[in-house]
C-alpha positions as CSV (number, residue, x, y, z in Angstrom):
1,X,30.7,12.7,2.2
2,X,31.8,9.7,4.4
3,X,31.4,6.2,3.5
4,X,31.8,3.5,6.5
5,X,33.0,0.3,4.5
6,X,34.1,-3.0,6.1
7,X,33.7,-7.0,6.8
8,X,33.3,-9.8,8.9
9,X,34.4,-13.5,8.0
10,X,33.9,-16.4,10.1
11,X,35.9,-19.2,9.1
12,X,36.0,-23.2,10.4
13,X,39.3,-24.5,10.2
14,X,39.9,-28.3,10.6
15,X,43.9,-27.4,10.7
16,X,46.3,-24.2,10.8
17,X,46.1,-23.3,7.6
18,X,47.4,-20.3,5.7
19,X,45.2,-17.8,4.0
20,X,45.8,-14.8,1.7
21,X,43.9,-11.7,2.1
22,X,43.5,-8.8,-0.2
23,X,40.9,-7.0,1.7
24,X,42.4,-3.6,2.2
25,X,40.8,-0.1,0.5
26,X,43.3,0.1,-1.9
27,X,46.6,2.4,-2.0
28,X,45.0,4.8,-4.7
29,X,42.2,6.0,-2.1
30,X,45.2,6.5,0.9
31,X,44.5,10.4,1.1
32,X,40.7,9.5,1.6
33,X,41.1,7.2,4.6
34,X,39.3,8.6,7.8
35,X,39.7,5.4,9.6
36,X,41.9,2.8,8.4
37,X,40.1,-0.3,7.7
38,X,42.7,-2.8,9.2
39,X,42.9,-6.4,9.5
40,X,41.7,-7.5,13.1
41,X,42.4,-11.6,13.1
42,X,40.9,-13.2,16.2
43,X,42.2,-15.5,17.8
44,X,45.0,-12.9,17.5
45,X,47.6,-14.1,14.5
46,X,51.0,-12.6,12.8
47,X,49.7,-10.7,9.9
48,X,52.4,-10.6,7.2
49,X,51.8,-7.9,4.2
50,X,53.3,-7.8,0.7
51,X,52.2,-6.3,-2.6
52,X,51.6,-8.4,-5.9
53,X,52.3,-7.8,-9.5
54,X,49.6,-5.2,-9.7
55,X,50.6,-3.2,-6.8
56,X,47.8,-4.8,-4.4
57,X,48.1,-4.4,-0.7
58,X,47.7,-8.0,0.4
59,X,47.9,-9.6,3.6
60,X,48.7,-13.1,4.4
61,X,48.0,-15.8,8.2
62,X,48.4,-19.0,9.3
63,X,44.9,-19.5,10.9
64,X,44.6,-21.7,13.9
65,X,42.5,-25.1,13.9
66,X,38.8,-23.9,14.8
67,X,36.6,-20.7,14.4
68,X,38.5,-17.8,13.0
69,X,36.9,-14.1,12.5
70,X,38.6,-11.9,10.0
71,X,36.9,-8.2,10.0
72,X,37.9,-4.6,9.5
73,X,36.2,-1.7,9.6
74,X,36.9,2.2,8.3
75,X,35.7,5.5,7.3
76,X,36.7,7.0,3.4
77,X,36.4,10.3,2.3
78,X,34.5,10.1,-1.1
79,X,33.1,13.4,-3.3
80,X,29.6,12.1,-3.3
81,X,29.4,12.8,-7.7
82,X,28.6,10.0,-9.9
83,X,31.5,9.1,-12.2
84,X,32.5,10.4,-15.0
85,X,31.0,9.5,-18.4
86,X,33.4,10.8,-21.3
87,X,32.0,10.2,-24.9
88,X,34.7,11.6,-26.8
89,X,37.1,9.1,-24.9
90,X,39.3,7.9,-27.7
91,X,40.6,4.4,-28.5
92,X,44.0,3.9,-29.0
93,X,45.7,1.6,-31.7
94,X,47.3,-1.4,-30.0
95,X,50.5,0.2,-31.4
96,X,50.2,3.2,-29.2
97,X,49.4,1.7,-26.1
98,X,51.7,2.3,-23.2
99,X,53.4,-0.7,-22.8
100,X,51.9,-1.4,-18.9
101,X,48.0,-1.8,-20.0
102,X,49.2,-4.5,-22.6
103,X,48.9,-7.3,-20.4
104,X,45.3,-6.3,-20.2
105,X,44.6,-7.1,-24.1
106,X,45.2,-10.9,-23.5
107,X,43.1,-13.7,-22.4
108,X,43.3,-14.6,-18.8
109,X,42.0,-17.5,-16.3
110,X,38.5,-16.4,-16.8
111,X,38.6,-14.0,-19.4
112,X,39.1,-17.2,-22.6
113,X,39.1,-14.4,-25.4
114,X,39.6,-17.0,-27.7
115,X,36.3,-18.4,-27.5
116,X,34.6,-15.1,-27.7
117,X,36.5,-13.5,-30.7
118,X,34.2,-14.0,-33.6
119,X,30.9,-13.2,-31.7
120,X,32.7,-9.7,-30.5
121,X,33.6,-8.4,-33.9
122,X,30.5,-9.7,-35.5
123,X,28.0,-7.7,-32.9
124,X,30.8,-4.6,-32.1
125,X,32.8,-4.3,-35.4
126,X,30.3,-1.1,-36.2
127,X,29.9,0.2,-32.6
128,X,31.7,3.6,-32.4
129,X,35.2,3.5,-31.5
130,X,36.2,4.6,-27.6
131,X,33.9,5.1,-25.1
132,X,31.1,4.2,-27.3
133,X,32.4,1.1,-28.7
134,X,32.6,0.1,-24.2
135,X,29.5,1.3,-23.9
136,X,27.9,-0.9,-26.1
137,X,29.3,-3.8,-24.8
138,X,28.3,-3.1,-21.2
139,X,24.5,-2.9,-22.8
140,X,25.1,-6.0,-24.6
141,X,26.5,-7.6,-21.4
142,X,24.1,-6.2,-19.2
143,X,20.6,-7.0,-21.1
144,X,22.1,-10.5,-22.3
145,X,22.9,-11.8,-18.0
146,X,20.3,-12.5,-15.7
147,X,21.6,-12.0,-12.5
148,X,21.0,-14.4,-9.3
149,X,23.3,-15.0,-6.4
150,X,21.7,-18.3,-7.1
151,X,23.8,-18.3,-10.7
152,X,27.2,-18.1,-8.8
153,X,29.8,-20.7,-10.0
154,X,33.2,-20.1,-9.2
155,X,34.8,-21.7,-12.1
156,X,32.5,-20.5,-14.7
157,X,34.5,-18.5,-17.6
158,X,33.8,-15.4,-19.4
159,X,32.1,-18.0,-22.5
160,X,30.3,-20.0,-20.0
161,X,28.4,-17.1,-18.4
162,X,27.7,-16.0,-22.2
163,X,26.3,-19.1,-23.1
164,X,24.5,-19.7,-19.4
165,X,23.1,-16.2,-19.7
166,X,23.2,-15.8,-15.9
167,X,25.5,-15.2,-13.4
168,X,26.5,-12.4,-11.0
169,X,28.8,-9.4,-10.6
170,X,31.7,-11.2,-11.6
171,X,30.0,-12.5,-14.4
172,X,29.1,-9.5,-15.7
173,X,32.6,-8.1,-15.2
174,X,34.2,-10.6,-17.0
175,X,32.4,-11.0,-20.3
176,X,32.4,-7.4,-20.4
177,X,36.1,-7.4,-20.0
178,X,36.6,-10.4,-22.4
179,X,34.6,-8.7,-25.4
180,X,36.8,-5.0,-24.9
181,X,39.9,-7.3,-25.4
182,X,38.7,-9.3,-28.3
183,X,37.9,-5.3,-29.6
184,X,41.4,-4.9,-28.7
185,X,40.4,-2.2,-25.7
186,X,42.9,-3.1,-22.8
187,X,40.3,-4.2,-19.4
188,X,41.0,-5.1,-16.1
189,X,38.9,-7.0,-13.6
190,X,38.2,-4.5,-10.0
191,X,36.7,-5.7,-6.8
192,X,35.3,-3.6,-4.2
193,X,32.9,-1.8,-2.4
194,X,29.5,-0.4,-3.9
195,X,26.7,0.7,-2.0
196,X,23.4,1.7,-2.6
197,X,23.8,5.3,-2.1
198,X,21.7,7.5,-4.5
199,X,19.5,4.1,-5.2
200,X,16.4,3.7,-4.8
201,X,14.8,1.1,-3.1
202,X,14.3,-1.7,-2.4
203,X,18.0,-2.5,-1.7
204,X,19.9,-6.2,-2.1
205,X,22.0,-7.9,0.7
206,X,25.3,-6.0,0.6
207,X,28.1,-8.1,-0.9
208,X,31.9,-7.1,-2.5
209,X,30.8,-5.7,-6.0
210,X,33.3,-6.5,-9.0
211,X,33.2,-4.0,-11.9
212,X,35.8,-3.3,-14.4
213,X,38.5,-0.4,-16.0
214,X,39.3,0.5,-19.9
215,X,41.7,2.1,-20.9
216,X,40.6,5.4,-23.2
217,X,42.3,8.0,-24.2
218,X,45.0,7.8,-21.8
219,X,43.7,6.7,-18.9
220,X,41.8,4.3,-16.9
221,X,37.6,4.8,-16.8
222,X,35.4,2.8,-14.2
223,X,32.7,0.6,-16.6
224,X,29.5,-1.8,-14.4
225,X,27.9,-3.7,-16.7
226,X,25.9,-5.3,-14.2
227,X,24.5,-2.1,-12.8
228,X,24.9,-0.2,-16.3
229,X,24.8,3.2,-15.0
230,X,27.7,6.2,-13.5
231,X,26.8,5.2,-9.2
232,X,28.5,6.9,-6.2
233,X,30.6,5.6,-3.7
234,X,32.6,2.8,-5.8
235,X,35.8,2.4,-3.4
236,X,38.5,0.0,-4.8
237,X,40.3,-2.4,-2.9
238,X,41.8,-4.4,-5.9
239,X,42.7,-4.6,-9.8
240,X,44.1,-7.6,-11.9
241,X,43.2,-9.2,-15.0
242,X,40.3,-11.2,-13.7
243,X,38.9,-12.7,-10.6
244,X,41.5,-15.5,-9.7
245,X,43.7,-12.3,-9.1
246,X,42.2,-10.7,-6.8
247,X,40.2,-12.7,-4.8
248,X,39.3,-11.7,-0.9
249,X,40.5,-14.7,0.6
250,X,42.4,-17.6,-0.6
251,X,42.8,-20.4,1.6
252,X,45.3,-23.6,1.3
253,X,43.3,-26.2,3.2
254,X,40.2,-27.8,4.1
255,X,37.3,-25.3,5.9
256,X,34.1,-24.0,6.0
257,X,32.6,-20.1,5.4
258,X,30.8,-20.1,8.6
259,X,29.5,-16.2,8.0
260,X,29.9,-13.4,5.7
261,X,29.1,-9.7,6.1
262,X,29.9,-6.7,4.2
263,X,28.7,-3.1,4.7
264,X,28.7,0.5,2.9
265,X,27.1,2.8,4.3
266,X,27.1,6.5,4.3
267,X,27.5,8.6,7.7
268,X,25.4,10.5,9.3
């Protein structure tokens, strides 16, 4: 199957100011793209491109004073299965862990293991080791959240959004993510696209959807607490250890979001 995937930001700028983009499908998914889904800046702009630490494609502008549009648009190949759910996926001892998903085991920006150490060992210390022992924290996570686009906070941290109890995507994501490292169960933060393709309806306003990877026996498996279930379509853009690494736009000056769309849809 195809999936059409893609964007359109409005921006107000009071002043040329310079924004960072990571907004591309990302490199892993290269031999799927149909259409490339690039960057289309108008009023027209340089577009300079670099990859981070975590081998993200981003992009980077200096957008005029005024009403900028960022958007993109393309076509991915995708298999049209569910993912993959592996029960006898094994847990490693820290020991034994290649030394690249290390960084993964440590608190982060909004993943304050610290804070959530005790309460993870005291409700997952008998959960089954591997896949299981993941599993149980994406119920936990999933039943213990109410989600409400009304609940989004920016700043609020892996702890807050367990003592809130409410939140969204990212939310979800990150306490998840927070209680697999406390378990000592390397997790990184994803952002994306995820539609609603094999979902019934009624269907939500389409957004970027944030999810999250464990690392089990030997490689990397695609957890949602939020949506708690395998889903088709999920199409990465980026990884990192949480939000404030990956975040769609980051902007070094004074403006206003002036419209926001985002689209998945299957063709045809």
């Amino acid at each position: 199957m195809q999936i059409r995937v893609g964007y359109e930001l409005l921006y107000d700028f009071e002043q040329p100011t310079p924004v960072l983009l990571v907004l591309n499908v990302h490199y892993s998914r290269a031999s799927d793209i149909v259409r490339p889904d690039l960057i289309v800046v108008t009023p027209s702009v340089p577009i300079g491109s670099y990859r981070d630490v975590f081998g993200n494609w981003c992009s980077r502008i200096l957008a005029p004073a005024g009403r900028t549009r960022i958007f993109g648009d393309g076509i991915v190949n995708d298999s049209g299965m569910q993912e993959p759910t592996v029960p006898n996926a094994m847990q490693h001892m820290v020991h034994l862990l290649p030394e690249e998903t290390l960084p993964f085991l440590l608190g982060s920006r909004y993943c304050d293991t610290e804070r959530l150490l005790e309460i993870a060992w005291k409700r997952f210390a008998t959960a089954p080791l591997g896949w299981g022992r993941v599993q149980a924290i994406c119920d936990y996570v999933h039943n213990h959240i109410q989600f409400g686009y009304e609940h989004a906070r920016s700043t609020r941290t892996a702890s807050e959004a367990h003592a809130e109890r409410k939140g969204v995507c990212r939310d979800y994501a990150h306490l998840a993510i927070t209680l697999c490292r406390c378990m000592n169960i390397p997790a990184r933060y994803c952002t994306g696209y995820l539609g609603d393709i094999g979902v019934p309806p009624p269907y939500g306003p389409m957004d970027f959807s944030a999810w999250f990877e464990a690392y089990l026996g030997g490689q990397w498996y695609a957890f949602d607490a939020r949506n708690n279930t395998p889903r088709i379509g999920r199409i990465l853009i980026a990884r990192g250890r949480d939000a404030a690494d990956v975040a769609i736009t980051t902007t070094f000056g004074p403006n206003k979001l002036a419209g926001f769309k985002v689209w998945t849809d299957q063709v045809g």
